[in-house]
MILOVEX-210179 format. One record per residue (C-alpha): residue in one letter; chain; x, y, z. Coordinates in Angstrom, 2 decimals. Each point is the difference from the previous one (the first is absolute). Layout:
# residues N
<node code="a" unit="A" X="X" Y="Y" Z="Z"/>
...
# end
This chain:
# residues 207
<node code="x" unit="A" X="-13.04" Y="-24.03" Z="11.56"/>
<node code="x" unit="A" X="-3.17" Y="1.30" Z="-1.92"/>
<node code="x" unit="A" X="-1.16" Y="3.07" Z="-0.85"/>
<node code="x" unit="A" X="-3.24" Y="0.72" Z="-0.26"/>
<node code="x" unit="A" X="-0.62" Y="2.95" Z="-2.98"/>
<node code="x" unit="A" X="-3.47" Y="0.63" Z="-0.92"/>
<node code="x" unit="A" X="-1.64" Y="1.80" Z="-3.11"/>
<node code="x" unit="A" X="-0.14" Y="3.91" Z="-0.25"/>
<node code="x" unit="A" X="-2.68" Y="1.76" Z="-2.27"/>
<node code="x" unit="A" X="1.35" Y="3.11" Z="-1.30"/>
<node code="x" unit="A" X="3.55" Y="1.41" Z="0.67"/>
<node code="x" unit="A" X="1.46" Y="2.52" Z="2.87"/>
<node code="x" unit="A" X="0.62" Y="3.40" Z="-1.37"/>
<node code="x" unit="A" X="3.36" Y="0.47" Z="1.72"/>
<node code="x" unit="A" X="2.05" Y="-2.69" Z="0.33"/>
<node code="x" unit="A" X="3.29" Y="1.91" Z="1.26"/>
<node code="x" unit="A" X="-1.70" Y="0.65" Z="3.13"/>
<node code="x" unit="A" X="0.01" Y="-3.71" Z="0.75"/>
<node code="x" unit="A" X="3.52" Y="-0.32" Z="-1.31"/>
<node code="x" unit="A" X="1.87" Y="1.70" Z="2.97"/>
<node code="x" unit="A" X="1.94" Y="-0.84" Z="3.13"/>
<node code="x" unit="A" X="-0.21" Y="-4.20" Z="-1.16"/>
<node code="x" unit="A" X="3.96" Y="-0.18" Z="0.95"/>
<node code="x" unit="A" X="-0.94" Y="-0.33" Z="4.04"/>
<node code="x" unit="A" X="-2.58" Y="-3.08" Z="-1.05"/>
<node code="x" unit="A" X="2.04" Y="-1.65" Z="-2.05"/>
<node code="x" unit="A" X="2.98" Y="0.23" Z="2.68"/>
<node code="x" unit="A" X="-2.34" Y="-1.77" Z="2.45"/>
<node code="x" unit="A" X="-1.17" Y="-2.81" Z="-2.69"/>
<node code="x" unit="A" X="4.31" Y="-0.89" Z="-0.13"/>
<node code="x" unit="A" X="0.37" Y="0.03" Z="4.24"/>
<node code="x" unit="A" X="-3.31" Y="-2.79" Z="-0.30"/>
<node code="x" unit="A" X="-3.24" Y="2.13" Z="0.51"/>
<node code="x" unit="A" X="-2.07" Y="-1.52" Z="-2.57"/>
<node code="x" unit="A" X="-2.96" Y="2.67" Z="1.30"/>
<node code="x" unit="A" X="1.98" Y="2.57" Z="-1.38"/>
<node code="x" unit="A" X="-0.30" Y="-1.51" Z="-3.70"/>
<node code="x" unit="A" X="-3.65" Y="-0.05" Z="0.11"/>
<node code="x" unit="A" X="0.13" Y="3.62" Z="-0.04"/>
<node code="x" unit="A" X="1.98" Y="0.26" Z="-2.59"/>
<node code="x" unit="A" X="-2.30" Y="-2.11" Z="-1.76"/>
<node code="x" unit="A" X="-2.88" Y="1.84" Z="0.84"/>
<node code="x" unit="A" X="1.50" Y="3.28" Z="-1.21"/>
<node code="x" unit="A" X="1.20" Y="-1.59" Z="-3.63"/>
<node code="x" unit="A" X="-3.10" Y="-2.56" Z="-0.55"/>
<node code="x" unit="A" X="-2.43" Y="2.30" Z="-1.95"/>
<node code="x" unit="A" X="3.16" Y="0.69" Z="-2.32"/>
<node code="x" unit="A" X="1.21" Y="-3.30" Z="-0.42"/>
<node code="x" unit="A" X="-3.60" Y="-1.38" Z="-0.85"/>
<node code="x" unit="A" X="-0.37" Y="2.60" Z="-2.07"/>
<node code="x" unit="A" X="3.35" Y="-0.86" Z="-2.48"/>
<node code="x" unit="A" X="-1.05" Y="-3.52" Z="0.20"/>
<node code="x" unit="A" X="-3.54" Y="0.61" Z="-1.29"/>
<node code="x" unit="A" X="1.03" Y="1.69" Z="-3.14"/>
<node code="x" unit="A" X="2.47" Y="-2.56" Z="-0.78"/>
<node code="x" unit="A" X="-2.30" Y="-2.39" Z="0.37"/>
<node code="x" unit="A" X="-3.55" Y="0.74" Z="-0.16"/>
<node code="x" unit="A" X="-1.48" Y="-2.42" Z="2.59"/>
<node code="x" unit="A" X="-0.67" Y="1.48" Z="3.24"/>
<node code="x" unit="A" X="0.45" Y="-3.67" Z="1.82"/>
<node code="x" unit="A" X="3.12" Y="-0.36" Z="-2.00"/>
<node code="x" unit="A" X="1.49" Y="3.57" Z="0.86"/>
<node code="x" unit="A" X="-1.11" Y="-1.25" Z="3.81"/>
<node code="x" unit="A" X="2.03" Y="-2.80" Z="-0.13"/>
<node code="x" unit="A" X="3.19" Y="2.07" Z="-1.74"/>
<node code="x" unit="A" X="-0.29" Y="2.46" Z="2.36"/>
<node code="x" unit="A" X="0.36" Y="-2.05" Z="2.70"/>
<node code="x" unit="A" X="3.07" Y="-1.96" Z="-1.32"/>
<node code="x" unit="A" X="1.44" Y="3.47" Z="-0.49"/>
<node code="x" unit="A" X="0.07" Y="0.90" Z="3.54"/>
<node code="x" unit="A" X="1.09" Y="-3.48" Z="0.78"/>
<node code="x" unit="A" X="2.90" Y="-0.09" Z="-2.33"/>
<node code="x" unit="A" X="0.90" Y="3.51" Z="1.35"/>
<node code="x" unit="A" X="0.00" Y="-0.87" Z="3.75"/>
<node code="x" unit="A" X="2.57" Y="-3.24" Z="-0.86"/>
<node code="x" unit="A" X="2.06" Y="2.28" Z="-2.17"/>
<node code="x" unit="A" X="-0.19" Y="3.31" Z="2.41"/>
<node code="x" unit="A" X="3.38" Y="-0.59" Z="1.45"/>
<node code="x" unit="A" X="1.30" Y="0.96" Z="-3.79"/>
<node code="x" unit="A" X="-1.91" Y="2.95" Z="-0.17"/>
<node code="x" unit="A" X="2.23" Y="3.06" Z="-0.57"/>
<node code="x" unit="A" X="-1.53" Y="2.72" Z="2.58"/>
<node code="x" unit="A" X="1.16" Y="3.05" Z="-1.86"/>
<node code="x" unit="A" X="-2.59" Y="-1.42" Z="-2.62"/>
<node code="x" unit="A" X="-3.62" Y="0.90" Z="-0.09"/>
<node code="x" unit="A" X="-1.94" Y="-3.21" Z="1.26"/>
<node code="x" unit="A" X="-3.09" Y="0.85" Z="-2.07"/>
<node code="x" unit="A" X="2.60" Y="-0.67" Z="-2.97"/>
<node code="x" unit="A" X="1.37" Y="-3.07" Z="1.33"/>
<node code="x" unit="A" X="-3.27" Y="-1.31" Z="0.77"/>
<node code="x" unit="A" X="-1.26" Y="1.05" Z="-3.69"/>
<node code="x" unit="A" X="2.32" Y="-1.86" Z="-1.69"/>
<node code="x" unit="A" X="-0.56" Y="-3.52" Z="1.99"/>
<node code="x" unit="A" X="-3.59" Y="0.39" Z="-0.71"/>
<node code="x" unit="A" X="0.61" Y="0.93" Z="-3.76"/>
<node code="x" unit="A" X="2.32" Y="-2.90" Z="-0.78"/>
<node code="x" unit="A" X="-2.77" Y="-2.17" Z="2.55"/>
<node code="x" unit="A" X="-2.85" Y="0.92" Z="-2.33"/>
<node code="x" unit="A" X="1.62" Y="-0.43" Z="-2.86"/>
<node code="x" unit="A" X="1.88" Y="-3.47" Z="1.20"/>
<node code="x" unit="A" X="-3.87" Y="-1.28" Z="0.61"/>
<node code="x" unit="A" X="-1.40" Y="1.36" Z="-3.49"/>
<node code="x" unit="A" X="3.00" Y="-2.38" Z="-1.42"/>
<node code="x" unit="A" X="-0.70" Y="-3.20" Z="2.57"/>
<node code="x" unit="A" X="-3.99" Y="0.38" Z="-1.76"/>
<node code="x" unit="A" X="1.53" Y="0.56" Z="-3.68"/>
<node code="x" unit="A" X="-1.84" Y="3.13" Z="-0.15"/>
<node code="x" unit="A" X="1.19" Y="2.51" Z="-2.92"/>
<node code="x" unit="A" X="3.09" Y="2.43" Z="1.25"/>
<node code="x" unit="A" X="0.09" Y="1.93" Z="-3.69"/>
<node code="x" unit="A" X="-1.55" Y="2.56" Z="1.50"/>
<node code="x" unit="A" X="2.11" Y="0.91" Z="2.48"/>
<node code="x" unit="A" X="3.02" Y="0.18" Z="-2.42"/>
<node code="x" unit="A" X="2.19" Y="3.25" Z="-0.41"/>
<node code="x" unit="A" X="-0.93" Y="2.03" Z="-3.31"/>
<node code="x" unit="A" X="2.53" Y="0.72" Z="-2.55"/>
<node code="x" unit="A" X="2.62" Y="2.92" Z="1.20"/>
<node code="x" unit="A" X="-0.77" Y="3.66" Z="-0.24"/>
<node code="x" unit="A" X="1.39" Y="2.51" Z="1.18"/>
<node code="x" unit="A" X="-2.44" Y="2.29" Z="2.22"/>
<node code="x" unit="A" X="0.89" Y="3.15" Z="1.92"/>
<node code="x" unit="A" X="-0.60" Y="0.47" Z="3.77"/>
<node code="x" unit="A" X="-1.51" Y="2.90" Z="-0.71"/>
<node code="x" unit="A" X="-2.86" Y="-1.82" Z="-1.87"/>
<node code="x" unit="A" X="-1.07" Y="-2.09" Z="3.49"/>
<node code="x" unit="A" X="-1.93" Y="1.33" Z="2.58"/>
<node code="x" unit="A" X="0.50" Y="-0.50" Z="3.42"/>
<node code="x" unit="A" X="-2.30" Y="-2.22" Z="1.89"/>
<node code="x" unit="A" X="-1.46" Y="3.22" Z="1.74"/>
<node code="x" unit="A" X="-0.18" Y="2.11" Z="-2.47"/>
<node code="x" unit="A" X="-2.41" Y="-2.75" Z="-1.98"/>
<node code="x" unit="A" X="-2.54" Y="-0.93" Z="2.78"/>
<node code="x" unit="A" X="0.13" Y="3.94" Z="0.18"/>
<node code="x" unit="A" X="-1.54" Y="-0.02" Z="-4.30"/>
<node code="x" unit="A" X="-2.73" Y="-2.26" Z="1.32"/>
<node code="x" unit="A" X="-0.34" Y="0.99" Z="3.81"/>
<node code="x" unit="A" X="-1.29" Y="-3.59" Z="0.25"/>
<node code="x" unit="A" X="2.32" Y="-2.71" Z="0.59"/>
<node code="x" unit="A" X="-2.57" Y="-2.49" Z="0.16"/>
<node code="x" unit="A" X="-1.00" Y="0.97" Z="-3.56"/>
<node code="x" unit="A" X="3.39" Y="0.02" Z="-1.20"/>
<node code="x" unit="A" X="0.64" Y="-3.50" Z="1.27"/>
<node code="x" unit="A" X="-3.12" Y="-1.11" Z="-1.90"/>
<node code="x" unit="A" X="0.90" Y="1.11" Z="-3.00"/>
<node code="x" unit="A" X="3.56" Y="-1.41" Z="0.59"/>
<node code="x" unit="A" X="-1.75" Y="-3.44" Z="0.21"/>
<node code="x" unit="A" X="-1.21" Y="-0.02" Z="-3.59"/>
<node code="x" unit="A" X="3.73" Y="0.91" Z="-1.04"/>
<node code="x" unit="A" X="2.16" Y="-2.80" Z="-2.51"/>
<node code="x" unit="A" X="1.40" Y="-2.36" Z="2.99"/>
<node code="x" unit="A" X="3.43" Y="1.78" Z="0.05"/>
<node code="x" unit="A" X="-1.11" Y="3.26" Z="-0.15"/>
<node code="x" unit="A" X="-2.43" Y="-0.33" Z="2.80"/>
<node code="x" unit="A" X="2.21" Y="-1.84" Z="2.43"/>
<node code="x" unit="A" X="3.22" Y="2.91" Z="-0.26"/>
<node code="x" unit="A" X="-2.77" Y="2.93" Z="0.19"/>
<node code="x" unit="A" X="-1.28" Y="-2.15" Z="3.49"/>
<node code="x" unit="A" X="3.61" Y="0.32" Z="1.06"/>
<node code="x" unit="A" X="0.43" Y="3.11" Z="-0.97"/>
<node code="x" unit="A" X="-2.84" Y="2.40" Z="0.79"/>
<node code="x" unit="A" X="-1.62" Y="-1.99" Z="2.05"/>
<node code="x" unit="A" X="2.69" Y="-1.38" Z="2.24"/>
<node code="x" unit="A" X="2.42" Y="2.83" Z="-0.69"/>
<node code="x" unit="A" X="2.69" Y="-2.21" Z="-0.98"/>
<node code="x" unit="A" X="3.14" Y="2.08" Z="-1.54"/>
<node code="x" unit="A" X="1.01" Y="-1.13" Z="-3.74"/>
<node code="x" unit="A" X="2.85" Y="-1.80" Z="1.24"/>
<node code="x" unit="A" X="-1.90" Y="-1.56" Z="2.82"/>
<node code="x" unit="A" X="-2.63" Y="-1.42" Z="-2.48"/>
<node code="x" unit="A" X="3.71" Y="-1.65" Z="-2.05"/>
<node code="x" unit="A" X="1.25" Y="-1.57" Z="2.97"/>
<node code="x" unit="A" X="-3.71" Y="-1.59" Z="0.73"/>
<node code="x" unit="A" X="-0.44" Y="-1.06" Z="-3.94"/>
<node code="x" unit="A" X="3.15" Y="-0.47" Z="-1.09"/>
<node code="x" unit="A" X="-1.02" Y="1.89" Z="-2.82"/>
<node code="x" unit="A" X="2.68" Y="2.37" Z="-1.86"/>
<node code="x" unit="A" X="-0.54" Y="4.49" Z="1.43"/>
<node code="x" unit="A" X="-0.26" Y="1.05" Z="-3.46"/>
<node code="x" unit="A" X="-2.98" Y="-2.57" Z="-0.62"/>
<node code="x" unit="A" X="-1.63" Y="0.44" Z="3.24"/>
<node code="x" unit="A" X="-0.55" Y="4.01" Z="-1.42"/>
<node code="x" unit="A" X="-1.07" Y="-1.42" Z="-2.87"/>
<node code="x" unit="A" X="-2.91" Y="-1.71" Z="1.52"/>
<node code="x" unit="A" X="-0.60" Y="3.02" Z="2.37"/>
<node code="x" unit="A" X="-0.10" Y="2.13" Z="-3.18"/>
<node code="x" unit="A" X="-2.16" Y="-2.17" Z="-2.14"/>
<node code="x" unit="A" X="-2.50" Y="-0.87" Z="3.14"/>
<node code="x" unit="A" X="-0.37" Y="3.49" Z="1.30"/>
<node code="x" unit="A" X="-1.22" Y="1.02" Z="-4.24"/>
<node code="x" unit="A" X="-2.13" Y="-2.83" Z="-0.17"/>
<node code="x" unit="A" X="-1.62" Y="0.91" Z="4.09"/>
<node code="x" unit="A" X="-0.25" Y="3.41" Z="-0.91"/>
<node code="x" unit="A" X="-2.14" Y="-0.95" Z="-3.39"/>
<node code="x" unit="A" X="-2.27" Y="-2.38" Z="1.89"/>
<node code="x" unit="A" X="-0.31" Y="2.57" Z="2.66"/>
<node code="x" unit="A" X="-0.97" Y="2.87" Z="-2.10"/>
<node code="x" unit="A" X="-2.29" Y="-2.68" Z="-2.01"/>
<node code="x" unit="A" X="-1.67" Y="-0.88" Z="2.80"/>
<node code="x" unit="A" X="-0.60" Y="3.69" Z="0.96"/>
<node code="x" unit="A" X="-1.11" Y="1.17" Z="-3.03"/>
<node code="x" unit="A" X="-2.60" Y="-2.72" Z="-0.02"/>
<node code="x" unit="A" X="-1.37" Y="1.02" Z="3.94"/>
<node code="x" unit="A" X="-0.16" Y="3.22" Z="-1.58"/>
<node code="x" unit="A" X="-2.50" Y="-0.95" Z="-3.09"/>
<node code="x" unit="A" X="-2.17" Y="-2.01" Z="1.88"/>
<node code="x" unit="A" X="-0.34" Y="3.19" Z="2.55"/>
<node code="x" unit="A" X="-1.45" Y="2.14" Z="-2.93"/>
# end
């Protein structure tokens, strides 16, 4: 079976509104409508494209890994756990895709490696909301997000961009909850400094 995902400029501002109700689809993909999967495809494609692009920085390449994600996840979807979120289950086959294709190339990994423990309090994280509320421009916070260290930009994506929880973003990395805030912490400083950079520049070029 193929599924056909094609390339997405920019990224949906809400993505929980296209995360509902996917427990009646996916109940029709099991009895044999295959139909019913393309929706589901439809609804997670932007997404999924989106996670493989910044894993691997080709847009033909996070075509292709995109596209073996939904593939992978209709032969597995009979394992799927429905009191999961699907968006999470989906995140994590494309993650470990991506990355399986970056090793099949040789391509460097070291960057998306966990940093050394630290110990960060919740209440120095910001929910995804609350930061596309600082900016009131998600498609200027995902910019910036781009030009993020490797790690740092991919767990933001997850995060603010594609509202993942902390412990939604361990289960699709495999990396550790106290590292995962670690990289939240130490991405959201270094976004906020290029972000008020950038501003501060708009601003002398004005006068």
């Amino acid at each position: 079976m193929h599924f056909s995902v094609t390339a997405h400029h920019g990224f949906p501002s809400h993505p929980t509104a296209y995360m509902t109700d996917d427990l009646p689809y996916i109940r029709k993909v099991l009895a044999g409508d295959a139909n019913a999967y393309g929706i589901l495809v439809q609804k997670y494609q932007r997404y999924i494209f989106s996670l493989c692009l910044r894993i691997l920085k080709n847009r033909e390449e996070a075509e292709e890994a995109a596209q073996d994600t939904f593939l992978k996840a209709y032969r597995k979807l009979d394992t799927f756990q429905q009191t999961a979120k699907l968006s999470t289950w989906l995140y994590k086959i494309a993650w470990n895709t991506a990355l399986d294709k970056l090793r099949a190339e040789k391509k460097s990994l070291t960057a998306i490696a966990e940093p050394e423990k630290e110990k960060i309090a919740d209440s120095n994280l910001r929910g995804p909301a609350e930061m596309l509320q600082y900016d009131q421009n998600a498609a200027l916070v995902q910019r910036f997000i781009s030009l993020l260290p490797e790690n740092e930009s991919l767990v933001l994506t997850l995060y603010y961009l594609h509202e993942c929880s902390v412990e939604e973003i361990t289960g699709i990395t495999g990396f550790s909850v106290s590292n995962v805030k670690v990289i939240l912490f130490r991405g959201r400083n270094s976004l906020r400094v290029q972000m008020e950079s950038a501003l501060k520049k708009e601003i002398k070029e004005m006068l």
